[in-house]
N, C-alpha and C positions, 0 to 999 in steps of 0.2 A: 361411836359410829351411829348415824343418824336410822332411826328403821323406818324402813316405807310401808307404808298399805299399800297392799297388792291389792287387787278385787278383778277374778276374771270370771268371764261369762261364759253359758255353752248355748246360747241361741242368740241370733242376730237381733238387734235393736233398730225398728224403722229411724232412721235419720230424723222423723218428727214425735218424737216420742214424749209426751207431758210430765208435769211431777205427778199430776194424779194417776196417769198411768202407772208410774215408777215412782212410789215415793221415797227414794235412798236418791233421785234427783237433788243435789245442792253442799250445802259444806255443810263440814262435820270433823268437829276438833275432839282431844284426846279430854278436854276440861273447858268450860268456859273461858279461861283464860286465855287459850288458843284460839278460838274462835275469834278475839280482837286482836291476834298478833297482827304484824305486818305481811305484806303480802310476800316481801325478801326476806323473810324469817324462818329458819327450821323451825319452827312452834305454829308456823302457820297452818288452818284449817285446810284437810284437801277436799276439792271440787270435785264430785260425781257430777260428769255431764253423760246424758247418751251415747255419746264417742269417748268418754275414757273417765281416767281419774289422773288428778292431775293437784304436784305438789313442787313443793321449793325443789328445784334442779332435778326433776323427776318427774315422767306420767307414763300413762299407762292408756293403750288404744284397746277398746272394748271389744272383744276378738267374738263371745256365744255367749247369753242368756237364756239360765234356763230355770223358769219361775216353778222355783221345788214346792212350795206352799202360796196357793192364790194371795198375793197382796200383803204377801207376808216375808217370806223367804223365797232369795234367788242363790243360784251355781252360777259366776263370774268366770268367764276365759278369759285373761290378761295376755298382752305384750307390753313386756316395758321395758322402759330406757331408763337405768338411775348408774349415774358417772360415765356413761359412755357406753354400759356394760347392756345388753338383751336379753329379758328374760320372761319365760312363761310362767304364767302364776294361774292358777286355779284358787276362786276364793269362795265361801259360803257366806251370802251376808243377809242377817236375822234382824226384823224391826220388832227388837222385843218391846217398843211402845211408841206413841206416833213421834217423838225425837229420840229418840235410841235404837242405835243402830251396832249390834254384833258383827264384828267381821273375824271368821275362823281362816287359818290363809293353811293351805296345801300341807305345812309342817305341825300342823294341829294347835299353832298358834290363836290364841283369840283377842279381841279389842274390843273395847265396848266405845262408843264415840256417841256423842252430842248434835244433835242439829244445832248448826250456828243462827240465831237469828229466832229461834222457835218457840 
């Protein structure tokens, strides 16, 4: 069974929000190797865009942001869609350095991920 990253937010995100505003803006795979999969590949990197996160047969609409540590650490409200199925996810996600990105998801699960490209 394939797992998804959840990542939900608890304050709204302006519709024009930058990476330097938000630098968890862009992809971010589980390894470098993800990072070149295909974009129809469960190995593919998922996309943080300001409206959601978004992966092979799966994304998630970016519900509250709430920046718990300035430019460092955010609280993610999610809605997501993975198989058909809806679900809310609350997620904690930590730039333990400027391309490493922690993501703790609601079950106390953690991930540590890669900026693609960085």
């Amino acid at each position: 069974m394939r797992h998804v990253i959840l990542l939900p937010l608890l304050a709204a995100l302006p519709a024009a929000v930058s990476a330097a505003e938000a630098p968890w803006i862009g992809d971010w795979g589980i390894s470098p190797d993800s990072c070149a999969a295909p974009m129809l590949s469960d190995d593919r990197p998922t996309s943080f865009t300001a409206e959601g996160l978004y992966g092979h047969e799966w994304s998630c609409d970016l519900e509250t942001l709430d920046e718990v540590m300035p430019g460092r650490a955010w609280k993610a409200g999610l809605s997501c869609l993975d198989m058909g199925e809806t679900l809310a996810v609350t997620e904690l996600w930590v730039l333990t350095e400027p391309d490493a990105l922690t993501v703790i998801d609601d079950m106390g699960g953690t991930m540590r991920l890669t900026r693609c490209g960085g």
